[in-house]
N, C-alpha and C positions, 0 to 999 in steps of 0.2 A: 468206907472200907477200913475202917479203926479198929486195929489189933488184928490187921487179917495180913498180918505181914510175910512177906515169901523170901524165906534168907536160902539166899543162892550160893553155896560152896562150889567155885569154879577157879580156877588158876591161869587158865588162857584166854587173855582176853580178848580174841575173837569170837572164842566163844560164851562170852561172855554178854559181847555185842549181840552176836547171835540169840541171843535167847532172852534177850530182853526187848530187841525187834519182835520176834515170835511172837512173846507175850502182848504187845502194843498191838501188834496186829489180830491177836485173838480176841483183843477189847478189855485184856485181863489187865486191871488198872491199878489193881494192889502196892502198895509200896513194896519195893523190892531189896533189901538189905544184902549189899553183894561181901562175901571175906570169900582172900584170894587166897587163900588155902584153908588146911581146917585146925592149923593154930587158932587162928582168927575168928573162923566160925564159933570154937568153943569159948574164944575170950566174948561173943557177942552173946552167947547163948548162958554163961554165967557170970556176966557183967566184971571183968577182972580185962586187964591189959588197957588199952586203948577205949575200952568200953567199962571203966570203973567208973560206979555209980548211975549208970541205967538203967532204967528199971526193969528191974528182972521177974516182973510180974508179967509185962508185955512179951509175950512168947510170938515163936510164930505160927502161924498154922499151917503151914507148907514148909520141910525142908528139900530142897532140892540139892542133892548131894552127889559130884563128881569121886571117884574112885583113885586116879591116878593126878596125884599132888604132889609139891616138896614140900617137906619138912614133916607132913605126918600126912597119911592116906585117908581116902573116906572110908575105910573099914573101921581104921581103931578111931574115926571123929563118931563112926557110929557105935561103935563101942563103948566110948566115953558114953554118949547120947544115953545108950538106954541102962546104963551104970548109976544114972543118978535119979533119984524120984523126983525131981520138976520136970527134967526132960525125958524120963522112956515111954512116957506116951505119945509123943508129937510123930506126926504123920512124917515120915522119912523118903522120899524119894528117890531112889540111885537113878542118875541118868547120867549115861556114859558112854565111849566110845567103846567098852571093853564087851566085846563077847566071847569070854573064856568061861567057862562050866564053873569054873573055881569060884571066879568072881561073884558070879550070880550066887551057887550056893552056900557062897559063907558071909553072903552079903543079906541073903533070908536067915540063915543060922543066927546071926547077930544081929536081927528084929529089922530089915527094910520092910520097909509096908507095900512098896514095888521094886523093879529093874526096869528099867526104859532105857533099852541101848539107842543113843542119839540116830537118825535119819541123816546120811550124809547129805540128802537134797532138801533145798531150804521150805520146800511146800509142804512136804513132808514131816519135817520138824515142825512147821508151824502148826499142821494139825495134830502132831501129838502132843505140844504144848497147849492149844484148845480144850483135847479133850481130859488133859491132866486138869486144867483149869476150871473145868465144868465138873468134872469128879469132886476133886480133892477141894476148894474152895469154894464149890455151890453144892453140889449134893449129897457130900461127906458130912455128917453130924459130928464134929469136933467133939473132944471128950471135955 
């Protein structure tokens, strides 16, 4: 699974737990790089902060991206994202609790490649962490 890495933008760490169970359980075995907000994210995604001097050739190929964070939102993390030419191609996920109209459509405006409002029941989530996992990581042709 080398370079098939899945950086997971989440802030709660239940759900956090949550969705790396999911993934274990869907067989999905990719290394999974978690930043607890999307400070963090962007410092892993352009090797600065905590993450100076990683190689920023290793991209991931799944971003899984929460909406509602401190210190900066996954709107303007995906902002950032497709602002800069190493990153606006990468596959962007939003998955989240939020199902407001707003969210979703300013979340395609500003290049999400989906919305997957989270499953509050855990069978549930499991299977659309499956099937995000068979899409975007086996039948997705990465750029």
């Amino acid at each position: 699974m080398k370079n098939k890495i899945i950086l997971l933008v989440e802030d709660n760490p239940d759900d956090v737990k949550l969705t790396l169970r999911a993934l274990k359980k869907s067989n999905i075995l990719n290394e999974v790089v978690v930043a607890e907000d999307g400070v963090v994210a962007l410092e892993y995604l352009f090797g600065t902060g905590k993450f100076e001097g990683r190689d920023k050739n290793i991209v991931p190929q799944l971003i899984l991206l929460d909406l509602k964070m401190p210190k900066m939102d996954g709107l303007e993390v995906l902002h950032r994202i497709r602002q800069d030419e190493k990153t606006k191609i990468l596959p962007v996920v939003i998955l989240t609790t939020s199902n407001e109209d707003k969210d979703r459509i300013e979340s395609y405006k500003l290049g999400a490649n989906s919305y997957i409002r989270k499953p509050v029941d855990f069978n549930q989530f499991v299977e659309a962490v499956k099937q995000l996992g068979l899409y975007w990581l086996v039948l997705n042709e990465a750029p």
